[in-house]
MARDO-537610 format. One line per field, with one value per atom (N, C-alpha, C): residue number from 0; atom name; y, z, x. Coordinates in Angstrom, 1 decimal. Atoms other than C-alpha are relative to their C-alpha. Layout:
N
nr <- NUM_...
atom <- CA_...
y <- Y_...
z <- Z_...
x <- X_...
This chain:
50
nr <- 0_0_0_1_1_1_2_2_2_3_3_3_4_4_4_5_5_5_6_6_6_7_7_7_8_8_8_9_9_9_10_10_10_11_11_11_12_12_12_13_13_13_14_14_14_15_15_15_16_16_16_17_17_17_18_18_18_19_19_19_20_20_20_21_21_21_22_22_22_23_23_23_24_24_24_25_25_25_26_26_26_27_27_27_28_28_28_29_29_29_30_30_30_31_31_31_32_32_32_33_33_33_34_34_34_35_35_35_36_36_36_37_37_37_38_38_38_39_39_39_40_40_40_41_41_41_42_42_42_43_43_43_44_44_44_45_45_45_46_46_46_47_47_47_48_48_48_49_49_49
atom <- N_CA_C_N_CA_C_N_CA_C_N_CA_C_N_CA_C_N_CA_C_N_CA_C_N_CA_C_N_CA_C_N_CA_C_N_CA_C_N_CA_C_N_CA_C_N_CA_C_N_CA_C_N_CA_C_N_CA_C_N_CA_C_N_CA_C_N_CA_C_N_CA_C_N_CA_C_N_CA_C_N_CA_C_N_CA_C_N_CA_C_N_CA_C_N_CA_C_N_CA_C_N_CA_C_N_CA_C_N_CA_C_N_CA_C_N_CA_C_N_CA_C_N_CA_C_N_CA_C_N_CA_C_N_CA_C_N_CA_C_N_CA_C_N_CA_C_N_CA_C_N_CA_C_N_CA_C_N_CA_C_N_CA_C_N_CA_C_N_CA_C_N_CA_C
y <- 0.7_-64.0_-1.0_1.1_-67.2_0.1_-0.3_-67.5_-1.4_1.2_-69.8_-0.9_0.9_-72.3_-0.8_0.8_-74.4_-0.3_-0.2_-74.4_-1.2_0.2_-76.6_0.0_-0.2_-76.9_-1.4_1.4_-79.9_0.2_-0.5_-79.8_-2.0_1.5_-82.9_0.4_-0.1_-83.6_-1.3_0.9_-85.9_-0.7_0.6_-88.5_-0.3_0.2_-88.8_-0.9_1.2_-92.4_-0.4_0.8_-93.0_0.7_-1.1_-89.9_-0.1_0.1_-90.6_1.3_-0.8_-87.5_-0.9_0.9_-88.4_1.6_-0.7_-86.7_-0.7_0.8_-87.0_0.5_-0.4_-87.3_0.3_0.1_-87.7_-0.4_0.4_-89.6_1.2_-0.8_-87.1_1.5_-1.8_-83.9_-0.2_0.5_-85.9_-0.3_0.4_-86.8_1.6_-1.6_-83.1_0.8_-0.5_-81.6_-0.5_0.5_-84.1_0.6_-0.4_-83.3_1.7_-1.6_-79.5_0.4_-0.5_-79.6_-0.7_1.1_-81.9_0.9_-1.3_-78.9_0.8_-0.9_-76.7_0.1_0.1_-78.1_-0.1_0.3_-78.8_1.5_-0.9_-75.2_0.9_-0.4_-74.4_-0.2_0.6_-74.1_-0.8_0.9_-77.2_-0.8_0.3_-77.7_-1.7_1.4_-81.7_-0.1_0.5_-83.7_-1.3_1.6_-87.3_-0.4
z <- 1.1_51.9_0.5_-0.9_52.5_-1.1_0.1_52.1_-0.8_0.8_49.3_0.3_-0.5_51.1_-0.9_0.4_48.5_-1.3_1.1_44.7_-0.7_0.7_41.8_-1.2_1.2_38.1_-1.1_1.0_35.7_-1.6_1.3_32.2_-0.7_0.5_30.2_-1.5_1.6_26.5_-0.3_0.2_24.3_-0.8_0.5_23.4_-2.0_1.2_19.3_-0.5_0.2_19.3_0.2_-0.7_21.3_-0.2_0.2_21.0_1.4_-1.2_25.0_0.7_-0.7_27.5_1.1_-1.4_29.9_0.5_-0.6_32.2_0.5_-0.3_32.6_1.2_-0.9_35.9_1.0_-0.8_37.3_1.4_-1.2_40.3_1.0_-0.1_41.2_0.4_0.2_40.7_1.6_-0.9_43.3_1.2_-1.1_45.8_0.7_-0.4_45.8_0.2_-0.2_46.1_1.7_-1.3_48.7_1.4_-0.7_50.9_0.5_-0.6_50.6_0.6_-0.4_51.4_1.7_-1.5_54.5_0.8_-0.5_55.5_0.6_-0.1_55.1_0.8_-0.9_56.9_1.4_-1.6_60.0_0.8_0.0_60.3_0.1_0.1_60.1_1.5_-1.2_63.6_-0.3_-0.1_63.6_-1.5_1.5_60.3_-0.1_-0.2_59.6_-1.8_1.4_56.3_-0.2_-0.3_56.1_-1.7
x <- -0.7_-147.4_1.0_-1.0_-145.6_1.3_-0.7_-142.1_0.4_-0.5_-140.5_1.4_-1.2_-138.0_0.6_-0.8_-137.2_0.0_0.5_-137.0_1.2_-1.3_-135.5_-1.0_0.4_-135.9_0.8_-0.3_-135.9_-0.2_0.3_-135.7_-0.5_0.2_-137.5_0.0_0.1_-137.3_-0.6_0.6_-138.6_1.2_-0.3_-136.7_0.4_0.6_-136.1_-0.1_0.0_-135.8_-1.1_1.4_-138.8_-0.8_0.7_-140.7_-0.3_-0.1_-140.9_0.5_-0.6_-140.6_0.9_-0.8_-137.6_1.0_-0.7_-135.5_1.2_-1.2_-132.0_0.5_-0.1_-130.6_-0.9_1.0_-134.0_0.3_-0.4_-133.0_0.8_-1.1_-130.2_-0.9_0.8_-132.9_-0.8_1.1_-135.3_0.7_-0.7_-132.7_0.5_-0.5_-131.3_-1.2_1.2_-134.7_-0.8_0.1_-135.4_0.6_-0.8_-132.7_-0.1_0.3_-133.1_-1.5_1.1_-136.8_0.0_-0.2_-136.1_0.9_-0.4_-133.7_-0.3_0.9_-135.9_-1.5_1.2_-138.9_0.6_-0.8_-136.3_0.5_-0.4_-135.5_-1.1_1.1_-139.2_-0.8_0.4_-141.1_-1.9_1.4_-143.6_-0.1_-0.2_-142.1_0.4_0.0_-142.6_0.2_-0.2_-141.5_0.3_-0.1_-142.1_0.0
């Protein structure tokens, strides 16, 4: 069983102006996700994340 290093959770809605899905704080969700899986593969033996 592999081991789960790295989790996050995004919430999207739909717009009611646009009827458009968006996500707020997108950037911010993908920067912090980034960072912890880049962590997480550095801590890992052979563990690479480009």
């Amino acid at each position: 069983m592999q081991e789960l290093l790295v989790a996050d959770s995004v919430r999207v809605r739909m717009n009611p102006a646009t009827g458009e899905a968006e996500v707020r704080g997108a950037g911010l969700h993908l920067a912090r996700f980034l960072s912890s899986a880049q962590a997480a593969a550095s801590e890992q033996p052979g563990g690479v994340l480009t």
